[in-house]
C-alpha positions as CSV (number, residue, x, y, z in Angstrom):
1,X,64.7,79.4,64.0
2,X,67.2,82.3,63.8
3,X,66.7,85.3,66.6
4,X,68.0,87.7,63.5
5,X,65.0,89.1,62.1
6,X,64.5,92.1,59.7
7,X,64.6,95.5,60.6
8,X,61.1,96.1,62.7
9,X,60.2,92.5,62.6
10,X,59.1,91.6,66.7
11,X,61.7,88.1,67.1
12,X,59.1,86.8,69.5
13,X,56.5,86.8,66.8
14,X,57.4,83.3,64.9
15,X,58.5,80.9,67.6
16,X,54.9,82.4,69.6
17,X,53.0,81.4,66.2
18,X,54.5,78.1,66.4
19,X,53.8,78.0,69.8
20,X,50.2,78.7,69.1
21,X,49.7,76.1,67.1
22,X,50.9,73.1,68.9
23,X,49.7,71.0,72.0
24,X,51.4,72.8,75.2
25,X,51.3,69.3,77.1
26,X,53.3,67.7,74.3
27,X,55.7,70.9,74.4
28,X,56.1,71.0,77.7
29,X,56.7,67.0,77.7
30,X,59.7,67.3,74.8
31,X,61.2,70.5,76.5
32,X,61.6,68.6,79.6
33,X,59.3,70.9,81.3
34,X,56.3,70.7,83.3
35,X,52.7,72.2,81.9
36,X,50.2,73.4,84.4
37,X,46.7,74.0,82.8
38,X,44.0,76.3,84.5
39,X,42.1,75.2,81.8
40,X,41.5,73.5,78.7
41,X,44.4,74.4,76.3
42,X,45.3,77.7,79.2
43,X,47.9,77.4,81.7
44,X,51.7,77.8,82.0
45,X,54.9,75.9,80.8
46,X,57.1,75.7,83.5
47,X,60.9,75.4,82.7
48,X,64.3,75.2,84.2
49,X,66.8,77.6,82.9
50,X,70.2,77.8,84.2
51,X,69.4,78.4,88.3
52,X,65.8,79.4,88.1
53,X,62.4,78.6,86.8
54,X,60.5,80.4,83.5
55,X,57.2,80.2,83.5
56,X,56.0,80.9,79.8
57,X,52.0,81.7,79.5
58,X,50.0,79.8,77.0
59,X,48.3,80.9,74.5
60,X,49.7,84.6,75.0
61,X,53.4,83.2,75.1
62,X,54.4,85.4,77.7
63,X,57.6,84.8,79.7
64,X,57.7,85.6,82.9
65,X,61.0,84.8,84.7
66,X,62.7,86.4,87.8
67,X,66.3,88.2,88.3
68,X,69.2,87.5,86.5
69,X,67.4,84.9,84.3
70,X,64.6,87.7,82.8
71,X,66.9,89.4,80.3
72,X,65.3,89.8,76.6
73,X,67.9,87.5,75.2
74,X,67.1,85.1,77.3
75,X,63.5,85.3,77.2
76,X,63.5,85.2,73.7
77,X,65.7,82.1,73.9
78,X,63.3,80.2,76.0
79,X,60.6,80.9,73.5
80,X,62.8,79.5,70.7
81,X,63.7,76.7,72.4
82,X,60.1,75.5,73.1
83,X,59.1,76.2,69.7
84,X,62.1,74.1,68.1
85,X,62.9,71.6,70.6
86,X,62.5,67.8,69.3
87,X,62.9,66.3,72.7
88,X,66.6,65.0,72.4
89,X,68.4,64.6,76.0
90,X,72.0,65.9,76.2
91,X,74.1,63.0,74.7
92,X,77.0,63.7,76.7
93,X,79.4,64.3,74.2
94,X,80.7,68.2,73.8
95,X,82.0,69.4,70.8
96,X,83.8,73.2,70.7
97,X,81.8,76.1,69.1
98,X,83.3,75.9,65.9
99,X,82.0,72.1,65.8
100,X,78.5,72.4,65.7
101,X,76.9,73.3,62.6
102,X,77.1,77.2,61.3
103,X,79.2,77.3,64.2
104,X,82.4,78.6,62.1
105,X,80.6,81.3,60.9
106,X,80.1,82.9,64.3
107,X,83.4,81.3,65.9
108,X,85.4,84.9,65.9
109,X,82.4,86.5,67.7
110,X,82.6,83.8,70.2
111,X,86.1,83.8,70.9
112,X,86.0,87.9,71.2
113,X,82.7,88.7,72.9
114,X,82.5,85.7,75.0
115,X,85.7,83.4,75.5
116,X,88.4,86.3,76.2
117,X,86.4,88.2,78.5
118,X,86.1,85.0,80.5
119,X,89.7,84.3,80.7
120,X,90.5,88.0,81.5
121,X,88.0,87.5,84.4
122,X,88.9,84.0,85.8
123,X,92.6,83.6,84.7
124,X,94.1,84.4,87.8
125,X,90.5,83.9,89.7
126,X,89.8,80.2,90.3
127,X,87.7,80.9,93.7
128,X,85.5,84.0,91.9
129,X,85.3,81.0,89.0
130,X,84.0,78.4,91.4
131,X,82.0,80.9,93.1
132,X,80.1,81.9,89.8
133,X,79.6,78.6,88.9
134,X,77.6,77.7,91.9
135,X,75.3,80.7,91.8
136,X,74.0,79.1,88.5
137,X,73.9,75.9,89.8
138,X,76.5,74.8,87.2
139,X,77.9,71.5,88.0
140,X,81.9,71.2,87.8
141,X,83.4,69.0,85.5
142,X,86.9,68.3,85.2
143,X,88.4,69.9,82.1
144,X,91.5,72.5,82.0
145,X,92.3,74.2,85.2
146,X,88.9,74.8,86.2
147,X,85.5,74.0,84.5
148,X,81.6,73.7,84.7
149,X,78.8,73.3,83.0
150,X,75.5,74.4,82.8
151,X,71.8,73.1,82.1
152,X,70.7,76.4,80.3
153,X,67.8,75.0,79.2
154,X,66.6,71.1,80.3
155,X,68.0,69.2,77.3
156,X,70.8,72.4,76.3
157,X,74.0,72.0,78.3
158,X,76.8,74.5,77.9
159,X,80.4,74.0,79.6
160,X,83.0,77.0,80.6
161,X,86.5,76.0,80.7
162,X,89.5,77.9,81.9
163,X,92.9,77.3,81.7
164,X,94.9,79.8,84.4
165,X,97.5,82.2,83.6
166,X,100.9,81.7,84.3
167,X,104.3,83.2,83.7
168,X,104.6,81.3,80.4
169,X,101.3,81.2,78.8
170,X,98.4,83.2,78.8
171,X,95.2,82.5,80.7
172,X,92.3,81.2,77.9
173,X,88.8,80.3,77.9
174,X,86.9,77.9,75.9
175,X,82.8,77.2,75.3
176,X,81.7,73.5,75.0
177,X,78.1,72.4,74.1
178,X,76.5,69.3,74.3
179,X,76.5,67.4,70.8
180,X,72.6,67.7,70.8
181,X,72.3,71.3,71.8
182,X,71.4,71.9,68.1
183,X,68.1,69.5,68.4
184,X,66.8,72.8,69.7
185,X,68.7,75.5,69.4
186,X,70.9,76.8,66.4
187,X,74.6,78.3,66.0
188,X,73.7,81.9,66.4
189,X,71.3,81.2,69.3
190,X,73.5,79.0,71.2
191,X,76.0,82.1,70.9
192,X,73.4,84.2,72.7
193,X,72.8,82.1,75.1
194,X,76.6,81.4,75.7
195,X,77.1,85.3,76.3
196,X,74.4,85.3,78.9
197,X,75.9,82.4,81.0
198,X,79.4,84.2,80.7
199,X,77.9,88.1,81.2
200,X,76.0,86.0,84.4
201,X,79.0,84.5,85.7
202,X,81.3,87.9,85.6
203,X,78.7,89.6,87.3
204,X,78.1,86.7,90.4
205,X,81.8,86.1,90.5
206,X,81.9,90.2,91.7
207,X,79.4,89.0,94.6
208,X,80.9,87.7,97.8
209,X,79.2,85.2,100.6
């Protein structure tokens, strides 16, 4: 399921079809979420993404999900994800954008849009890098100069990695995903969500404890 649509065309409308039509228990159980009925085939999916909870209505499909994790995009994500999911855990192996498939079609956009304004942000910014990283309870792994990596949906992980600026070389930024993320999500949505985890970071690196 691609989040393009034609001109007009609602993006929520397909995914909340396929929605529809399928068992929210069994959903809820591949998505690595947690379904609370009110009753028979009513109730709410519950699920994780990044550092909050979703909570996604059934049958309506309505997502309702607090600050900073309520945006459209990622809304819409959610919704696509629990419509496409086939239950596959992270595998533990990351591959770069350009790795995954359709992901060299979209790989300029990536590098533009997503990796340089991280690098800009965090080159020379290790603490405002750490700092964003634990506001989305991202967990820090050890690749580059400084690096974490986030569950932005249950079975979708998505590293950041920067490499700091120095007299010599330019600070860079790199996206990693988990080898499975496409079990649920494709190339162009994966994009999406990786500029909402790096618009998110930018914005809680800014905030200060």
């Amino acid at each position: 399921m691609d989040i393009q649509t034609q001109k007009g065309e609602n993006p929520f409308d397909e995914p909340s079809r396929l929605l529809r039509g399928s068992d929210p228990a069994q959903v809820a159980s591949k998505a690595g979420a947690i379904w609370e009925p009110s009753s028979p085939g009513v109730g709410d999916i519950v699920i994780g993404v990044l550092s909050d909870e979703s909570r996604v209505a059934f049958p309506s499909i309505e997502v309702v999900a607090p600050p900073p994790i309520g945006t459209f995009s990622l809304k819409l994500l959610t919704v696509l994800y629990l419509a496409n999911t086939d239950g596959a855990p992270p595998s533990g192996e990351w591959l770069a954008y350009r790795d995954l498939p359709g992901g060299r079609f979209y790989e300029p956009v990536v590098k533009r849009s997503i990796e340089e304004p991280l690098a800009s942000r965090f080159g020379a910014d290790q603490e405002g890098f750490l700092r964003a990283c634990d506001a989305l309870s991202g967990r820090v792994e050890g690749f580059g100069d400084v690096s974490c990596s986030f569950a932005l949906f249950p079975h979708v992980r998505v590293a950041v990695i920067v490499w700091l600026g120095d007299e010599e070389f330019p600070a860079r930024a790199q996206l990693l995903f988990d080898a499975n993320s496409t079990h649920h999500l494709n190339a162009f949505d994966l994009r999406m969500g990786g500029q909402e985890i790096s618009s998110m970071m930018i914005k809680a690196a800014a905030v200060k404890t």
